[in-house]
PAKE-448802 format. One record per residue (C-alpha): residue number from 1; x, y, z; residue in one letter. Coordinates in steps of 0.1 Angstrom, whole numbers, plus 2048, in hexadecimal, padded with zeros to 3 digits. Layout:
# residues N
+-------+-----+-----+-----+--------+
| marse |   u |   v |   w | tortor |
+-------+-----+-----+-----+--------+
|   NUM |   X |   Y |   Z |      A |
...
+-------+-----+-----+-----+--------+
This chain:
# residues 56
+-------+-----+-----+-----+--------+
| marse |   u |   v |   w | tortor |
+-------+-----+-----+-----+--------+
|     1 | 31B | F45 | 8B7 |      X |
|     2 | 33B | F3E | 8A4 |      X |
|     3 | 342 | F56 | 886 |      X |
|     4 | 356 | F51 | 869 |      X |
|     5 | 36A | F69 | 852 |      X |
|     6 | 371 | F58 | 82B |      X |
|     7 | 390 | F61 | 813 |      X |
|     8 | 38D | F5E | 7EC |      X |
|     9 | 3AC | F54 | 7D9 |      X |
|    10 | 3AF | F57 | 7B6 |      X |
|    11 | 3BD | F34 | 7A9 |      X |
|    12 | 3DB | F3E | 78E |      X |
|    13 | 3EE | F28 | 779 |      X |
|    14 | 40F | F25 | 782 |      X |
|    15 | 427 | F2A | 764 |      X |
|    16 | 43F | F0F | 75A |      X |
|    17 | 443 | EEC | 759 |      X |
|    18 | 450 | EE0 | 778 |      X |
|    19 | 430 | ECC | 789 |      X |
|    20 | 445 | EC9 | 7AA |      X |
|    21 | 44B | EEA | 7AD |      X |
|    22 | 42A | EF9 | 7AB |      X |
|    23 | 41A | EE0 | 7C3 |      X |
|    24 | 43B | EE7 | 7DF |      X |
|    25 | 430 | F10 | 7D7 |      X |
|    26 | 40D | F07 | 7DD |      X |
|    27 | 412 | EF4 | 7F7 |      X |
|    28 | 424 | F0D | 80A |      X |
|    29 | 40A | F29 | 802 |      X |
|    30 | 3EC | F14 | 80E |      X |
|    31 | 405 | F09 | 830 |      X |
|    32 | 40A | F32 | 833 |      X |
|    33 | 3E6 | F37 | 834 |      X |
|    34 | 3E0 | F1D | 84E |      X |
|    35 | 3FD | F2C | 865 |      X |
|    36 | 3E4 | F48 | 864 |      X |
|    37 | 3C3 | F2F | 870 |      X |
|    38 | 3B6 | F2E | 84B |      X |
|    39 | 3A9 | F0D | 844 |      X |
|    40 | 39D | F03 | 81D |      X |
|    41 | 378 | F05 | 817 |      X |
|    42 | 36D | F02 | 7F5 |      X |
|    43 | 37D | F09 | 7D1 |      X |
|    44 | 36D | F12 | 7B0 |      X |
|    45 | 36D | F25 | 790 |      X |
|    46 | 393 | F2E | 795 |      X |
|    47 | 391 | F38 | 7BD |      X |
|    48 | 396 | F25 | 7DE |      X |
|    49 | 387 | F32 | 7FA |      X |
|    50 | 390 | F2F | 81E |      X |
|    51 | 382 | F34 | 841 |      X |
|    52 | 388 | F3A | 861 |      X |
|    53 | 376 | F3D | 881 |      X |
|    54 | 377 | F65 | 88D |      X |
|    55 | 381 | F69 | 8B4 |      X |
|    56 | 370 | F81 | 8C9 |      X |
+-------+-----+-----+-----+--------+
């Protein structure tokens, strides 16, 4: 049976006006979490969740 493990990230606003830059920073936040197998799930009420699949 596969098992799962699930991280909870706060969503902050990013302070400033430069649109660009926040999506480049966010981009490379959610690429740094998918170096380490997280993949995006589901996002809500200011958190994103992520999963990944737990090796035995």
């Amino acid at each position: 049976m596969k098992k799962y493990e699930y991280k909870f990230a706060k969503t902050k606003a990013k302070i400033g006006f430069d649109y660009e830059k926040k999506i480049k920073e966010l981009e490379h936040e959610w690429n740094e979490l998918g170096q380490h197998g997280w993949k995006f799930c589901s996002w809500g009420d200011g958190v994103v969740i992520f999963i990944r699949e737990i090796e035995e």
